[in-house]
C-alpha positions in Angstrom: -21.7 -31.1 -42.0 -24.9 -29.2 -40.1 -23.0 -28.9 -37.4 -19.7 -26.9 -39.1 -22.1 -25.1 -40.7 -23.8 -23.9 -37.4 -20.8 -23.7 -35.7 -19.2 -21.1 -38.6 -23.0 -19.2 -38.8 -22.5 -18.6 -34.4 -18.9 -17.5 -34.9 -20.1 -14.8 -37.6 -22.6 -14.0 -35.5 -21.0 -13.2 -32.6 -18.4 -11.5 -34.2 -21.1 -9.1 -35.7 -22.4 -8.3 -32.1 -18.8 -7.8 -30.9 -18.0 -5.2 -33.9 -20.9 -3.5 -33.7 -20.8 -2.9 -29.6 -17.1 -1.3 -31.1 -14.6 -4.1 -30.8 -12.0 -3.1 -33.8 -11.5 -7.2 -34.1 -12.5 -10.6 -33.1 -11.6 -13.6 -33.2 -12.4 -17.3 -32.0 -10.2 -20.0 -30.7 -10.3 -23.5 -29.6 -10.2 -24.4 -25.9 -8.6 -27.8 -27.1 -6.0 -25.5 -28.7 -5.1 -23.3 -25.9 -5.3 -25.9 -23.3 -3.0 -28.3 -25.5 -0.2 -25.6 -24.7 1.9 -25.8 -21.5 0.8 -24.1 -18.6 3.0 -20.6 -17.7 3.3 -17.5 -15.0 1.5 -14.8 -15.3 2.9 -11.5 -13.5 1.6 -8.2 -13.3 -2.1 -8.5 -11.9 -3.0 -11.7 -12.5 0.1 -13.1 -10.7 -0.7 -16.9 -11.1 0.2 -19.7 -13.7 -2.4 -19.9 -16.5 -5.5 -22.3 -16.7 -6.9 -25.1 -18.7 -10.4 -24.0 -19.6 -11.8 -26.7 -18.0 -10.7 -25.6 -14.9 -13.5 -22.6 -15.1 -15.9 -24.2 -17.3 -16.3 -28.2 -18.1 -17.6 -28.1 -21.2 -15.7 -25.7 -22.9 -15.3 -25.3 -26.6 -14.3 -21.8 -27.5 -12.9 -18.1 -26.6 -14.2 -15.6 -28.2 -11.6 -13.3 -28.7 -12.1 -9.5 -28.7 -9.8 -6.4 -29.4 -9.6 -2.8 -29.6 -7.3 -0.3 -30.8 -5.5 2.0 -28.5 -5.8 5.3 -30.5 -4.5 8.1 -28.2 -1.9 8.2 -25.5 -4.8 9.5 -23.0 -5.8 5.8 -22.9 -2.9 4.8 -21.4 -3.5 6.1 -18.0 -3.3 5.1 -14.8 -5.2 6.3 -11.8 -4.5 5.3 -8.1 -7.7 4.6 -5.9 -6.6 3.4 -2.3 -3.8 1.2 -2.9 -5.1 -0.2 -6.2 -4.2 1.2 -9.7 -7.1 1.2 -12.0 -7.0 2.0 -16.0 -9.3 3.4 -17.5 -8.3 2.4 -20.6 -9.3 -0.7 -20.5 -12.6 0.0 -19.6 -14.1 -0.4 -23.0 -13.3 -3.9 -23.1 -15.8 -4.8 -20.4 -18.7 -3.0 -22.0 -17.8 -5.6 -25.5 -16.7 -8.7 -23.2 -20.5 -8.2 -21.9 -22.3 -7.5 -24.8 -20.4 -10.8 -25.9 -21.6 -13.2 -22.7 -25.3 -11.4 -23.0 -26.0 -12.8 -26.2 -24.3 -16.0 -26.1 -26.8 -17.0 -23.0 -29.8 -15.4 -24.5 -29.2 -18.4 -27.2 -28.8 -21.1 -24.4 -25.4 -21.4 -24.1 -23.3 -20.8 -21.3 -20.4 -17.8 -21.2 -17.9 -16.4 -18.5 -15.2 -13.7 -18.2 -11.7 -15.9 -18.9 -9.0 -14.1 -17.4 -6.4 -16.9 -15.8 -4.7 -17.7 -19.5 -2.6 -16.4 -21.6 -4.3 -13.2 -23.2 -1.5 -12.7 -25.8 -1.2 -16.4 -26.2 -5.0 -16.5 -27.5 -4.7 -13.4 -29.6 -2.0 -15.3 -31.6 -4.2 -19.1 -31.7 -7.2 -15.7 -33.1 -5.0 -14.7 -35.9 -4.5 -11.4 -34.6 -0.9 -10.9 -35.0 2.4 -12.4 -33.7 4.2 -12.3 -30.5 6.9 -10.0 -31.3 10.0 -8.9 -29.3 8.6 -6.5 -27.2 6.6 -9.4 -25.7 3.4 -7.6 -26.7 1.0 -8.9 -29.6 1.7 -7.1 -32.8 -0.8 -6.6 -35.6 -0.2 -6.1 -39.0 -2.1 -3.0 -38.7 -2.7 -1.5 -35.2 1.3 -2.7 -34.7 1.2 -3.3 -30.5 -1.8 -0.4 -30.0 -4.1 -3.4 -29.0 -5.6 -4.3 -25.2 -7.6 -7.7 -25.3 -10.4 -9.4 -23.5 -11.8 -13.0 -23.6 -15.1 -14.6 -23.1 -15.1 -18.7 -22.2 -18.2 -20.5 -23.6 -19.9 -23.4 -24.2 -20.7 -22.8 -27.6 -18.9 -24.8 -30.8 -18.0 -22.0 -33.5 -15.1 -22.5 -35.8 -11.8 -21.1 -35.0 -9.8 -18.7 -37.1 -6.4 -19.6 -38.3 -3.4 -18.6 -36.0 -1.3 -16.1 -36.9 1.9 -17.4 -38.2 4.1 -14.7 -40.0 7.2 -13.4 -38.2 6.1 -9.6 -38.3 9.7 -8.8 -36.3 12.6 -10.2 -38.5 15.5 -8.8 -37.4 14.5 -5.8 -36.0 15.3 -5.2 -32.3 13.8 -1.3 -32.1 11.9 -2.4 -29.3 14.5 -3.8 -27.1 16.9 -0.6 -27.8 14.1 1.9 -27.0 13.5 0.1 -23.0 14.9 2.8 -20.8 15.7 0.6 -18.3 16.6 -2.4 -20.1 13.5 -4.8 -19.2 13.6 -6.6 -22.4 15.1 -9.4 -24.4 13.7 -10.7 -27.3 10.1 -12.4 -26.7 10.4 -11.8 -22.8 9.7 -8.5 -20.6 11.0 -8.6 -16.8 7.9 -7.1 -15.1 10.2 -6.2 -12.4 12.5 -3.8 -14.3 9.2 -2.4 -17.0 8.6 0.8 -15.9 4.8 -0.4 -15.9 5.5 -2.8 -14.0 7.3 -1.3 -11.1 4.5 1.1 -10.7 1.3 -1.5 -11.0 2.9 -3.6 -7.9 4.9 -0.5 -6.0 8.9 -2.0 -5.9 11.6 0.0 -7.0 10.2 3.1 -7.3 13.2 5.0 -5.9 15.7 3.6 -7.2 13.7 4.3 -11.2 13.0 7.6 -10.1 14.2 9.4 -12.8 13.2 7.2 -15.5 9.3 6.8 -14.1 9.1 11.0 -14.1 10.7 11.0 -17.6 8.9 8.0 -19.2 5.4 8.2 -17.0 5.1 11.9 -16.3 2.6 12.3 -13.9 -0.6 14.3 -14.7 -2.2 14.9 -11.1 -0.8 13.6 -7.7 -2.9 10.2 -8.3 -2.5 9.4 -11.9 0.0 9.1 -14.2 0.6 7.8 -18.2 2.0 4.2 -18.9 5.6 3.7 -20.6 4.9 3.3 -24.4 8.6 3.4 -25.7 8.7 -0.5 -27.1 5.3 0.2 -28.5 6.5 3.6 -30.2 9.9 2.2 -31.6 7.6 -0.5 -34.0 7.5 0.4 -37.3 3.8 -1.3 -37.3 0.7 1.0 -36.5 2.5 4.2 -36.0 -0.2 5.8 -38.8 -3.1 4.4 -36.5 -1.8 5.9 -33.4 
C-alpha cells in the first residue's frame, strides 16, 4: 500500500516538473506494458525494429511520457546542415526530456533518453490519444499538432490509463488530403510521404512538383514539412 502510494506521489511529481519546464502533457507507462507488445520497424530516422526496455536499461519500470503542442506552422521546418536535416522544431523537447532525467537522478534513480520504441505506440499505453488513420497520434484536443519525447527510468510510478476511444470513426479526411497517396488507414508509406522522401533524399525528382507545392521552400537550405493529413482532422484545428 506505501509503495502505490509512493509510486503515484513520484508520477505527480514528475509530471509537475515536466509541465512547468513547458511540456503541454505527460504521461507515464509501464515498461512491462510496452515491452508485452510485439516488436516492429521503425523508418524514417530511427530506421531499426523497436526495443524491449530492457535492452537499454535492466531494471526498468517506467517511461515518462512527455508532449508538446505544435502551435504554428514555423515549427514545422526543416533545415539542411551537411547532409543531415535537422528540426528545429523539435528542439523543445530536449530541453523537457532533460529537465525530466535531471530530477529523476537527483532522487537516486536512474533515467536515460529512450528513443528505439515506438513513440506513438507509448503516447497511446499514456492516454494521450488514439492512433488514428493518418498514422499519427490524435488528441482529443491538440487533434495530430503533437511531437513526443520519452525518458526510460528506474523509478516505479503508476501508469495512466491507455487511451481507448476510436477518435476516427469513419472518417477518411486524412487519407483523401495525401497528395501523393502515402496512406491507408493506420499505415503511412515513408517512401511515398512527402516528409519522408525529403528526410532520407529518394524520389525527389520524380515528386518534384508536389515537394514545391506541399513543402515550399523558404531559403536554399530549409524548407516546411507536409501538414495536409494533419490539416484535413477535424480535431485541434482551433489550437493550431
Amino acid at each position: 500500500m506505501k509503495a502505490d502510494l509512493e509510486a503515484k506521489q513520484l508520477a505527480e511529481e514528475i509530471k509537475e516538473v515536466a509541465l512547468k519546464a513547458g511540456a503541454d502533457f505527460v504521461g507515464i507507462a509501464s515498461a512491462n506494458a510496452i515491452d508485452a507488445l510485439p516488436s516492429i520497424w521503425v523508418g524514417w530516422t530511427i530506421q531499426e525494429y523497436t526495443k524491449k526496455t530492457t535492452d537499454v536499461m535492466s531494471d526498468a519500470k517506467s517511461i515518462v511520457v512527455i508532449g508538446y503542442h505544435v502551435w504554428d506552422d514555423m515549427l514545422e521546418i526543416a533545415i539542411r546542415k551537411g547532409e543531415k536535416w535537422v528540426y528545429p522544431g523539435y528542439f523543445p523537447l530536449r530541453t523537457l526530456r532533460l529537465k525530466v532525467i535531471h530530477h529523476l537522478e537527483k532522487m537516486g534513480y536512474k533515467a536515460v533518453p529512450f528513443r528505439s520504441v515506438s513513440h506513438k505506440r507509448l503516447a497511446q499505453l499514456a492516454g494521450f490519444g488514439n492512433f488514428g488513420k493518418n498514422a499519427l497520434i490524435i488528441n482529443p484536443t491538440f487533434g495530430p499538432w503533437i511531437r513526443l519525447t520519452l525518458v526510460l527510468t528506474n523509478a516505479e510510478m503508476t501508469p495512466d490509463k491507455p487511451f481507448n476511444q476510436d477518435l476516427c470513426g469513419n472518417c477518411e479526411n486524412c487519407i483523401k488530403a495525401c497528395p501523393v497517396g502515402a496512406l491507408t488507414p493506420y499505415k503511412v508509406d515513408d517512401t511515398k510521404c512527402l516528409v519522408g522522401v525529403h528526410l532520407i533524399d529518394k524520389e525527389i525528382t520524380k515528386y518534384a512538383k508536389e515537394l514545391k507545392l506541399y513543402e515550399p521552400s523558404l531559403t536554399k537550405n530549409s524548407h516546411l514539412m507536409c501538414t495536409e493529413c494533419q490539416k484535413a482532422c477535424k480535431y485541434g484545428e482551433e489550437k493550431h
